[in-house]
N, C-alpha and C positions, 0 to 999 in steps of 0.2 A: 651312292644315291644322294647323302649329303652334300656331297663336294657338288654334282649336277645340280642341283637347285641352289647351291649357291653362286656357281656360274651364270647360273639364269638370272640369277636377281642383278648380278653385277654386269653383264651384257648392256642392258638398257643405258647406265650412267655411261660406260665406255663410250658408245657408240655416241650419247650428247654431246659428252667433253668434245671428243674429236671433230663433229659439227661443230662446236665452238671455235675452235682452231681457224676451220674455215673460213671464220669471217676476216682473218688476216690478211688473207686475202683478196678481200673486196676490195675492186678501182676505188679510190680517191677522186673526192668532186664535191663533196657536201661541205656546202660553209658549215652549218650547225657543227660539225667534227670539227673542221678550223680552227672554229672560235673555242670548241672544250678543249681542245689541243692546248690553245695559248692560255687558255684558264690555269691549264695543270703547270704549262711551262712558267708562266709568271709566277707561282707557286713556288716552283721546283729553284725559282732563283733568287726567293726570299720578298718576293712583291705582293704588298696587300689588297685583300680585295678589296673594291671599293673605293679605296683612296689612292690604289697606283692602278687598276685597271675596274674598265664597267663590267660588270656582270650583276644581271638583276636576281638571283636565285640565292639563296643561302648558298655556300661555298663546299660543304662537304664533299658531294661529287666527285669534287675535282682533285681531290687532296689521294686518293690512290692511286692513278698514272703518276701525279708528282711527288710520291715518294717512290712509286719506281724510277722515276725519269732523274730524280737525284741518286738513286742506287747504279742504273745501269745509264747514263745521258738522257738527253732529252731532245732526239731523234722523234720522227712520228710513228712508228712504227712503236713506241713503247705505249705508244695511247690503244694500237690496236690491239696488243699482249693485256693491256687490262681490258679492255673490250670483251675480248674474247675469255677470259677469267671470269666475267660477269654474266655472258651469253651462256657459257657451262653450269653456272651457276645458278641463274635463274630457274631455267629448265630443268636441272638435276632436282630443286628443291618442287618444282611443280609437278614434275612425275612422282616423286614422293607423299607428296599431298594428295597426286590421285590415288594413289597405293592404299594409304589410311583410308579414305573416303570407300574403297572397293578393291580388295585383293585380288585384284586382275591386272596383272601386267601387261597385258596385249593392249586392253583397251585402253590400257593407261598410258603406255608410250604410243599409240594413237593420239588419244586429245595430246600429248605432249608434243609429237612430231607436229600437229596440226598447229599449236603454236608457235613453234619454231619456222613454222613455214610462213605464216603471215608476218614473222618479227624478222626475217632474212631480209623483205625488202625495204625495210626503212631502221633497218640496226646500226646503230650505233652506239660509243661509249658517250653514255651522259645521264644526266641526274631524272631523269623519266623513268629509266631502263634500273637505275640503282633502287628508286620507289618499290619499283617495282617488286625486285628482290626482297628490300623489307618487308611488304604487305606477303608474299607465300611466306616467309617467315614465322610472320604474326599468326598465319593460315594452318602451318605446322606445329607450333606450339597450341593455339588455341584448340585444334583436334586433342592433343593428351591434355595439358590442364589440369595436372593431378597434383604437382605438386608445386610449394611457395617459389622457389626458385622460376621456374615457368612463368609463374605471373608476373615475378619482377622482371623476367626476360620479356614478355608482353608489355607492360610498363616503360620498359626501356627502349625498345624498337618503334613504338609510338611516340616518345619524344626525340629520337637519333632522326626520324621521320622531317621532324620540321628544318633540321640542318640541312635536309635534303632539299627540298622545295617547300618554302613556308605555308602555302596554299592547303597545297594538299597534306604537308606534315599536319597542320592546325586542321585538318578536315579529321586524319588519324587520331590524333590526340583528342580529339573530340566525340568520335568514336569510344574510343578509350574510356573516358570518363563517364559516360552515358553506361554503358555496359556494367565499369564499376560500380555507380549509382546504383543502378535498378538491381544487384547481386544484395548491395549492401542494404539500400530499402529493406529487401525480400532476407535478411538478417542471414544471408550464405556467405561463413566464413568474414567476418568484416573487416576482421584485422589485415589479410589477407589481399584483400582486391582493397583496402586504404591502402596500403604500401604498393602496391600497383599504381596507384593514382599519380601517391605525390613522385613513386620514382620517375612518371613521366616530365615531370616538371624541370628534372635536374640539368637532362640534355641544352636547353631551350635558356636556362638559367644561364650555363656558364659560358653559353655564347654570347650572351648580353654582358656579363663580366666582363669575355675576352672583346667585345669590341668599345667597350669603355674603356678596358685599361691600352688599347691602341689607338684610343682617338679617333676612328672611326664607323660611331656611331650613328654620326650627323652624314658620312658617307652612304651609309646601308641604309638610313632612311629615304635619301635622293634616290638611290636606283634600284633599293630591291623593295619599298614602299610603294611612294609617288611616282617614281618610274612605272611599277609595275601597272599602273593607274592608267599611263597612258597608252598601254599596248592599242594597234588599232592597225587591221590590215586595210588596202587598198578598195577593198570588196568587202562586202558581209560576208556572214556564213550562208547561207542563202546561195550568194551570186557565186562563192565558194565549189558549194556541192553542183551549181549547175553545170560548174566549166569545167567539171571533173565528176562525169556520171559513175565512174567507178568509185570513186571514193563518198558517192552520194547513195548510190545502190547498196554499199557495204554499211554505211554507217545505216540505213535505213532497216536493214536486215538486222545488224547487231543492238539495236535499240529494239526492236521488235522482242528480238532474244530475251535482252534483258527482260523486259517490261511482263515476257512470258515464267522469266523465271522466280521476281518478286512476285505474283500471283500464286505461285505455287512455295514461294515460302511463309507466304505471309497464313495461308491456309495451313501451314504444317505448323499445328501447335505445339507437337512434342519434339522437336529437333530443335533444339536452341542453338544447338553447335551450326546448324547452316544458317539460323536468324543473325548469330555473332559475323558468319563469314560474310556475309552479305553487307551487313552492316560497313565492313571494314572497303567492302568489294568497289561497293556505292563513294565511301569518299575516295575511294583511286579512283573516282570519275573524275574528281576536280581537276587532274591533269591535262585536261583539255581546257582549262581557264590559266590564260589568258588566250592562247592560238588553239583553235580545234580545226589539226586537219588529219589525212589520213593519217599520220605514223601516233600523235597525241590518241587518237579515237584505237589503233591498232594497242597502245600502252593502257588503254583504261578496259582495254579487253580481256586481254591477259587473264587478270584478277577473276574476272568470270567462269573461265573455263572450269576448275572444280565445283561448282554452282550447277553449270551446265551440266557436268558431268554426275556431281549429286542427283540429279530433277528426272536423267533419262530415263529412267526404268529400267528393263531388265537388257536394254540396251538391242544391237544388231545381234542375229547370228544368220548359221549357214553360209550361204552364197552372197547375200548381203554385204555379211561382215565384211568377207573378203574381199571384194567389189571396194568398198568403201575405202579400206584398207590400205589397196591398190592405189585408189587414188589419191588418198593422204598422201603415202608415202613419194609416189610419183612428183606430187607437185613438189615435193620437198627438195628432191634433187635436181628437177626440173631450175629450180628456183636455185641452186649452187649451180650448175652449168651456165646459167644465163649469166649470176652473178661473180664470175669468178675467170679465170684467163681462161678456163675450158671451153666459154661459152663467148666470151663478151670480146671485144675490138680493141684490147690493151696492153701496152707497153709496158716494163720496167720505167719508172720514174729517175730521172736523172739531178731532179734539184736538189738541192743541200737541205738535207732534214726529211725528203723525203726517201731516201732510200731503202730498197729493201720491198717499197710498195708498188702497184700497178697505179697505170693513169691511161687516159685515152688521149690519145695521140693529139686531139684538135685541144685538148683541154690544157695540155703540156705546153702548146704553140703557145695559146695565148699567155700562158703565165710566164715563159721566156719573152715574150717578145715586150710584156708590161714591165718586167723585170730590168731589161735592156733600159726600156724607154725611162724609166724613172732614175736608173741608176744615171745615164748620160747627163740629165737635165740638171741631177743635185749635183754632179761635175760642174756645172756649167752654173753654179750658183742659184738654182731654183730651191724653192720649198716648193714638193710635189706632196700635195693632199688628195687623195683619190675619195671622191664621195660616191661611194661605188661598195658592192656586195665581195668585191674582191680584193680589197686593200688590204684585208688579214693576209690572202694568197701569198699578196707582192711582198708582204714583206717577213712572213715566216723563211724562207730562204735568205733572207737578208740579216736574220736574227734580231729583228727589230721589233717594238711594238709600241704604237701610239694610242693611248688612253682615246677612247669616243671614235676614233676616226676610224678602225681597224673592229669597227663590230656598231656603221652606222646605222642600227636600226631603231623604228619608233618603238619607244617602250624602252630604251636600251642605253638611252644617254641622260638617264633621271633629270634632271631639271636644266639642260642645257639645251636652250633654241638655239634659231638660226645664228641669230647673234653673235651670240657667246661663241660658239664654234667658230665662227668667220673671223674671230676678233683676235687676231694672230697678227704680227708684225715681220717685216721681209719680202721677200721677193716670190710670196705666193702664187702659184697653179694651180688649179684644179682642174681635175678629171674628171668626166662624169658621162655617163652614158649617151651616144645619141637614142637609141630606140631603148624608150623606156618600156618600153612591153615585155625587150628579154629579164627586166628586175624581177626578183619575188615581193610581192604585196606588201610587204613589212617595211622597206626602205623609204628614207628620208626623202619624199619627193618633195616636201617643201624648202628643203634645201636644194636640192637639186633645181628645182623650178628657180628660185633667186637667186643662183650661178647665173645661170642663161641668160635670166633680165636684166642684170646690173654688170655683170664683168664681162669684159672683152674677150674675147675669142681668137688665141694666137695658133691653135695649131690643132692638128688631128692625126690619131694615130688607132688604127684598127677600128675597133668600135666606139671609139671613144673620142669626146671634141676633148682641148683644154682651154681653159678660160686664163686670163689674166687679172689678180686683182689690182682695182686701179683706185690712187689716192683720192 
């Protein structure tokens, strides 16, 4: 009977892990994967951040695909091995947190599949998705809380936080501190939640150490500061949600949610443990600043679900349950069929670096044939700069990578305009799209707009003019 209920308990995480896996195999097509790809590879090859490549987020992230990708290469296929490490992870730790919250397994790998189902379609490996995992952490430890060790694990995970994404780490650790305050006010244990506090402070310290004793402090300031200042899409949020009623219908419902489930903590004066959770829940909202769209809004959800799952009540049963159940689980696989070569219109990938992984056929053209085209032109003595969403593309197969130009987006090249970028010497091309409609929002259109105006126009290749620059 023993060994049966321990089967059962262990069933659940199986069955995650394994969905994890799956995401290995999801098509290939997302820049945001691209550009953490090259994060970890520039990483993996001894290049700093900030002063040899842009990335605007504190760097942690990126540093476990690239100590894989220095153990086993740094192929792409090593970024979806930690992807899918993370995606097991996350979820293992969230069915656990329901677990503590209500000794029901059924319902709990329910809300679990139910997030896994809405994180299937915008998953990927990167520093949202790692938050994430630290905040159910925090969410696991904070339920027991019994002893000192605990809190300085609490302590600790709020300041590892801010190497994650400063935004929202500094929303954690502020969290953190407040919580400490008011225990230590209220004279509970004080020694206890002080040494919580200041251990938060440690993480956040020796990063500022380490980018003083590299010299690139004055780097990190440009792009993961002042850069982050100028984030700014095409469109408001607003015009956003309107050109995408799905992801305006979803955020309108999950805000709803929330705003139902602060009502109901804020009236539960004896539960401190869900006032704490909430507390932590509310700054993983910050991840939707600086971009809030759906996969941002889908990462600040997450965090909810034990909240959610706390507030239900005595929950479904009967015919309900089951009903309900059904269609959890359904959409879930629903959602691997579609996403995965069972379901979707994709190839084995053939370019170098990316092997091992799926792509869709028309997606593969174009990167062959950019591929072609830029490699001919630099035979032929050009400097090809592509101001274009797909420059990382061109040239991850190429094993190349160009600081600013290979992740042109605003918010993204800290304090470099048009200018500065353009102010290159040689026998410069650039690329850039005719239909600027197929861009995502984020892209350098004022660059792109001052290509057009001022350089000549020698040729055209797929969707793309090039320009010439002229003395």
């Amino acid at each position: 009977m023993q060994k049966v209920r321990v089967v059962r308990r262990i069933i659940p995480y199986f069955i995650i892990v394994a969905l994890g896996f799956v995401t290995i195999a999801f098509p290939i097509g997302s820049g945001d994967e691209f550009w953490n790809y090259s994060f970890a590879r520039n990483l993996a090859k001894g290049m700093l951040p900030y002063r040899d490549f842009n990335i605007v987020q504190t760097p942690l992230a990126a540093y476990f695909p690239a100590l894989l990708m220095k153990l086993f290469g740094t192929r792409f296929i090593i970024l979806r091995v930690a992807g899918s490490i993370l995606f097991a992870a996350i979820f293992c730790c969230l069915f656990h947190v329901c677990e503590m919250i209500k000794s029901d397994p059924l319902n709990s790998f329910l809300h679990t599949i139910l997030g896994m189902t809405l994180t299937f379609w915008i998953y990927l490996y990167n520093y949202n998705h790692l938050m994430l995992l630290i905040l159910l952490l925090i969410y696991t430890l904070t339920l027991k809380e019994k002893k000192t060790w605990e809190h300085v694990a609490i302590g600790l995970l709020s300041g590892i936080a801010i190497l994650v994404k400063q935004n929202t780490g500094l929303a954690v650790m502020v969290v953190n501190f407040i919580i400490c305050l008011i225990r230590f006010v209220r004279k509970q244990d004080r020694k206890t939640y002080f040494i919580r506090s200041m251990v938060s402070i440690i993480p956040g310290t020796l990063f500022f150490i380490y980018l003083v004793i590299s010299g690139t402090l004055g780097d990190f300031w440009d792009y993961a500061v002042y850069g982050v200042t100028t984030f700014k899409h095409q469109y408001s949020l607003i015009d956003l949600l309107r050109r995408n009623v799905l992801v305006g219908g979803f955020a309108l419902v999950f805000f709803g949610c929330v705003i139902c489930v602060v009502i109901k903590c804020w009236k539960d004066h004896e539960n401190e443990k869900a006032r704490e959770l909430l507390l932590y829940a509310l700054a993983g909202f910050s991840v939707v600043y600086p971009l809030c769209d759906g996969a941002h809004i889908v990462a600040a959800l997450i965090p909810m679900i034990p909240l959610f799952y706390f507030y239900e009540g005595k929950g479904l049963r009967g015919y309900v349950k089951t009903a309900v159940a059904t269609v959890i689980i359904s959409s879930c696989f629903f959602s691997i069929f579609l996403k995965t070569p069972l379901g979707a219109d994709v190839q084995p990938c053939t370019l170098h670096n990316f092997e091992g992984l799926y792509i869709y056929p028309k997606y593969e053209e174009i990167m062959k044939r950019s591929i072609a085209y830029v490699t001919e032109k630099e035979r032929e003595g050009h400097v090809i700069r592509m101001a274009d969403e797909l420059a990382i593309v061109v040239d991850i197969p190429r094993d190349r990578y160009l600081k600013n130009w290979d992740m042109l987006l605003v918010g993204n090249i800290g304090r470099n305009g048009v200018e500065d970028l353009l102010d290159e010497e040689g026998n410069l091309w650039y690329m850039v799209r005719q239909d600027e409609t197929e861009l995502g929002e984020q892209n350098y259109f004022e660059l792109i707009h001052y290509i057009k105006a001022n350089y000549r126009k020698v040729d055209e290749v797929m969707e793309f003019e090039v320009y010439e620059k002229t003395n």
